[in-house]
N, C-alpha and C positions, 0 to 999 in steps of 0.2 A: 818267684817266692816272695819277692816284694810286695805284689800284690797280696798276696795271701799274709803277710805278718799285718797291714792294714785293714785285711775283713777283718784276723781276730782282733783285733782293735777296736773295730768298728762294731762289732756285736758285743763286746761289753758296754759300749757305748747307747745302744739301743736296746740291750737288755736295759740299763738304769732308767732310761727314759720311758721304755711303753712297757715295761715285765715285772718290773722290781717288784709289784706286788703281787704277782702269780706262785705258782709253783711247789715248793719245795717243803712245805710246811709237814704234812705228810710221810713224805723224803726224809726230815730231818730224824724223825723219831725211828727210821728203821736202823740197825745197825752196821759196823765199818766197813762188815766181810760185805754186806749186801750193796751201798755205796761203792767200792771200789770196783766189783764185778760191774756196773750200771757205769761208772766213768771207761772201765778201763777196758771191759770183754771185747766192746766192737771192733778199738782200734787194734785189737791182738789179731782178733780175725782178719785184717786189712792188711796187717803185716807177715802173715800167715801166706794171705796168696800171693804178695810181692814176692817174697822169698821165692815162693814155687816157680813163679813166674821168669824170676832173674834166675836159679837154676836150670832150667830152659833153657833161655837161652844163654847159657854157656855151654851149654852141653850140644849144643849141634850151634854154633854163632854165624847169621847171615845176617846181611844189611837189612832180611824180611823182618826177623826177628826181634831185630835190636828196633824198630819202626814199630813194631806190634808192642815190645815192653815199653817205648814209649807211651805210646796212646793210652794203653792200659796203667802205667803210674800213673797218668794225667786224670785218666778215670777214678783212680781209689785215692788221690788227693782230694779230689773232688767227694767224695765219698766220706774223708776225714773231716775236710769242713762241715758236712752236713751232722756227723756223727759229732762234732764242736756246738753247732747248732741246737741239736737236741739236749744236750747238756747243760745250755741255757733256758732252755724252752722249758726244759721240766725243773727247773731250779736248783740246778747245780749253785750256781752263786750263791741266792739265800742261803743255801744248806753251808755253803762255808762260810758265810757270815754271822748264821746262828751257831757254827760248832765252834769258831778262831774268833770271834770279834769283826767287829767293822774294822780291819786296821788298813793303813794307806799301804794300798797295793797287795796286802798278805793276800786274802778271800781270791783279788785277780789273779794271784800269780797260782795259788793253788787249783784253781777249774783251768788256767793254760796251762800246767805243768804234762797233766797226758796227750794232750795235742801234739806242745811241744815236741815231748818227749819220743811221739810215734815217727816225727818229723826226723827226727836223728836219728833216729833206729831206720826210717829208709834209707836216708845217706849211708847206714852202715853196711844197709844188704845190697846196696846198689854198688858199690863201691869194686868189688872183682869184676863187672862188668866195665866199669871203668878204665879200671888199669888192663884190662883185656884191650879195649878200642885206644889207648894211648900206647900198650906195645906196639898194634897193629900200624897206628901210626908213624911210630919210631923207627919201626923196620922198612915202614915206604921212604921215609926221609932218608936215612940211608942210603936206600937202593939211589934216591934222585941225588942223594951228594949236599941236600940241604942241613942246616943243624937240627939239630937232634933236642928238642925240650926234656929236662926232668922229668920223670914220671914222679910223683908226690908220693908217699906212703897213706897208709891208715888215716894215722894223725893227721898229717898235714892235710889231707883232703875232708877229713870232717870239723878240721879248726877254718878253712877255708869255705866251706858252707854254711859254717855257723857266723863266723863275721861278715859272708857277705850276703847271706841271704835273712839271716835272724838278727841280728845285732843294729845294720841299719835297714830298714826303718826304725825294728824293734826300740832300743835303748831309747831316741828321743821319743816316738808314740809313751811310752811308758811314762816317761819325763812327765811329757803333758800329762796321761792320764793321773797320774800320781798328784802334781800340780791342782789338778781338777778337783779332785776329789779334799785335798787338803783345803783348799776352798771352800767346798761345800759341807767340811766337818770343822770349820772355824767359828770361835761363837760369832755371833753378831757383833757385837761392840770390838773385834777387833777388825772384822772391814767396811767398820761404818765409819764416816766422819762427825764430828760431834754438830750438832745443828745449831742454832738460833734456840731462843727462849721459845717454848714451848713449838717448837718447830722441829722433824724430826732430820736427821741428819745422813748426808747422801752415802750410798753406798758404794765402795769401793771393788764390788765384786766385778762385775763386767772389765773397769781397768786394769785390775790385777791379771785376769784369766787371759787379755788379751796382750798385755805386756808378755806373759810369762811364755805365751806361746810364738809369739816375734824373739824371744829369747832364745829360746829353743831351737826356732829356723834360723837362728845366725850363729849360732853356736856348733848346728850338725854339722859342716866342714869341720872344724876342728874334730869332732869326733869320729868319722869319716877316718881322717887321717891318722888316729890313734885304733881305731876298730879293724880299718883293712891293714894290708902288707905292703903298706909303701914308706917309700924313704927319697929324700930329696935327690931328683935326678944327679950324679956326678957332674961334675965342672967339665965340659967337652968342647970344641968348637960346635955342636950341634945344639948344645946347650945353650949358649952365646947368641947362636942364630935364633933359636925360636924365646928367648928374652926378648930380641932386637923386633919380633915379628909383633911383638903385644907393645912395644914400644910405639913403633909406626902409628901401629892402629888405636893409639890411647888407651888401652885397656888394662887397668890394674891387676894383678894377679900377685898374689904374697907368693909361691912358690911353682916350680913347676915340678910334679912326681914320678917318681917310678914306681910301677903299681904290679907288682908280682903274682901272677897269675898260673905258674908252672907250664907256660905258653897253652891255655887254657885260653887266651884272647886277647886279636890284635884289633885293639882298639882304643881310644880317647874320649874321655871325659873332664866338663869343666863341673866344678863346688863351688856352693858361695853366692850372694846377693851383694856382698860389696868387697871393695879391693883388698883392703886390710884380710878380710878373711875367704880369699877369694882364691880354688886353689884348678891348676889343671893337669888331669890324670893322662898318664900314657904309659900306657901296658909294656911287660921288657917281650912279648915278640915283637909287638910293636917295631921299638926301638933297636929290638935284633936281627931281626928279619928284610926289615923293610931298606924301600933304599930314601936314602935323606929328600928326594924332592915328594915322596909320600909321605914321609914324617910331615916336612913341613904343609903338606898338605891338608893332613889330617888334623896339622894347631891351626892352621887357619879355619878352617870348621869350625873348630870349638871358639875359638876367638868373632866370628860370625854369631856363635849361639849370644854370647856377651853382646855386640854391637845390641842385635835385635831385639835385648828385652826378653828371649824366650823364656826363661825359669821364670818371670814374673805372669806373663802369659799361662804357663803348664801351672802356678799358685791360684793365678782368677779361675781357669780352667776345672781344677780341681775343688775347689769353695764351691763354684757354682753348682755343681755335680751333688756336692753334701746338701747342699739347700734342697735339690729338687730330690733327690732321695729322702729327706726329712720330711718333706711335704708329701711326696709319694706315699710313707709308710706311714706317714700321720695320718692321712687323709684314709688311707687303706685299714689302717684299723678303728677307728674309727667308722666308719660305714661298715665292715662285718660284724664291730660289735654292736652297733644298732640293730641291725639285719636280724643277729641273733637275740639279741632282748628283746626284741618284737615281736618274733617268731616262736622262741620259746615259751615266750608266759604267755602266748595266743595261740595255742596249738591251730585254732580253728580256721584264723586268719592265714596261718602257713600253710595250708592245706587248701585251701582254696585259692594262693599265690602259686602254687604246686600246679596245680587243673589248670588253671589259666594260662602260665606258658608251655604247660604239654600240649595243649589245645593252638596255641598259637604255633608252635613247630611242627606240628600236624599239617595246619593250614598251609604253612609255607612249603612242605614236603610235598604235601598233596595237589598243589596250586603249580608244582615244578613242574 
């Protein structure tokens, strides 16, 4: 889900940049009833056959089943993004910036708000098939004599989907976007510097933008740790130990966490680019389950991810990535929009680019 709160991220992103002026003009002028049916009808229908689908399998539950509603959520999320997609393509945005105002963030939050919104409505139909496969597991932990995890309720399992699959990335992506866009609605003369006699004077927008988003990334641990369900690990001798492990190895950490998961996952995580705000996570099966030379196993790992640089690596990593995706869809539109101004006001010239490589795939059919 992480991945997916960063595409809807990223297609407001690339709506402003290659769309902003398409769309929705059109759109604007039809009325409310007919706007919310065009936002909202697809994702009902999406949420329509999940339903049918998580019925299913409850109703006769096998490990085929519960494999087949995977795949198939995984299909009609995929399906929601797309249906996200078009929502931008035909200018949803515009349309809520000409009915709400340009305001910082409103227009954004209103075209994510049914996405969103379908997003939690599966967590909500998904959710008996859940506590079905966590009874099932309950009763084998039993049987083996292991502990036995919570089962979560309603609540608790759609407040835990929501902080940890919406919230972060979500909250700081919005940060920035918000950040960005204040930016780009500031006058001039406030992030310009004043220049020399008739000399004009530099602008401040690049350092602001790129401040404010190094602000951002060293600030999500702290929010991290206020969004999920964690609390400072209790004072333990095991506690003691894995202090003394980050000691050995030099490595700063402001806290070490207990990260509450409804033994939902035994596993460790480190936060943070520098010590002061540097935090590292460990799940309570983790810590309940496991035996202490796997605990400490598992902070040496993380305390490894520290030594080696990796989050700054997975940061270049990911920068590079936006680059050649920006050049990729620059470039790509770009050339079909030529393609098509060319072709369009030359009907005659399209028409005879047409003959030419049917003629040529002919040749090489024929030549096979």
């Amino acid at each position: 889900m992480h991945m997916i709160t960063i595409i809807l991220a990223m297609g407001l992103l690339l709506h402003d940049a290659y769309g902003a002026s398409g769309g929705f003009e059109g759109f604007a002028q039809q009325n409310w009833v007919w706007v919310i049916t065009v936002l909202f009808l697809p994702k009902l229908l999406l949420l329509l056959i999940y339903q049918k689908l998580c019925q299913q399998a409850l109703k006769i539950p096998s490990t085929q089943r519960l494999k087949r509603l995977d795949r198939m959520g995984s299909i009609l999320r995929l399906l929601l993004l797309t249906s996200y997609a078009m929502d931008l393509m035909s200018g949803g945005l515009n349309w809520a910036r000409q009915t709400l105002g340009d305001w910082v963030l409103l227009d954004e939050s209103v075209v994510l708000l049914p996405t969103l919104l379908t997003y939690l409505l599966f967590w909500r139909i998904y959710y008996p098939v859940d506590r079905k496969v966590r009874e099932a597991m309950a009763f084998a932990a039993v049987d083996a004599g292991e502990p036995v995890a919570p089962i979560w309720t309603m609540n608790q399992y759609l407040i835990a989907q929501i902080r940890h699959s919406l919230l972060i990335p979500g909250i700081p992506l919005l940060i920035l976007l918000g950040w960005t866009e204040a930016l780009n609605m500031a006058p001039e003369n406030w992030i310009t510097l004043p220049g020399r006699a008739g000399e004009p004077g530099m602008s401040l927008y690049t350092p602001l933008s790129l401040g404010g988003a190094a602000a951002v990334f060293l600030a999500t641990p702290v929010m991290i740790r206020c969004l999920w369900d964690t609390h400072a690990m209790p004072s333990s001798p095991m506690r003691l130990r894995l202090l003394q492990l980050c000691k050995d190895y030099r490595v700063r950490v402001r806290e070490i966490l207990y990260w509450k998961t409804f033994g939902g996952m035994a596993n460790g995580a480190v936060i943070g680019f520098i010590g002061p705000l540097r935090y590292i996570l460990l799940t309570d099966v983790l810590l309940s389950q496991m035996a202490p030379s796997s605990i400490e196993a598992v902070m040496a790992h993380e305390i490894a991810h520290i030594r080696k640089k990796h989050m700054f690596w997975m940061i270049g990593g990911a920068g590079a990535m936006l680059v050649i995706y920006q050049l990729v869809f620059s470039i790509g539109f770009l050339k079909l929009g030529q393609f098509v101004l060319d072709h369009v006001s030359n009907p005659q010239a399209f028409e005879i680019y047409i003959n030419d490589n049917t003629t040529s795939a002919l040749g090489l059919l024929l030549g096979a």
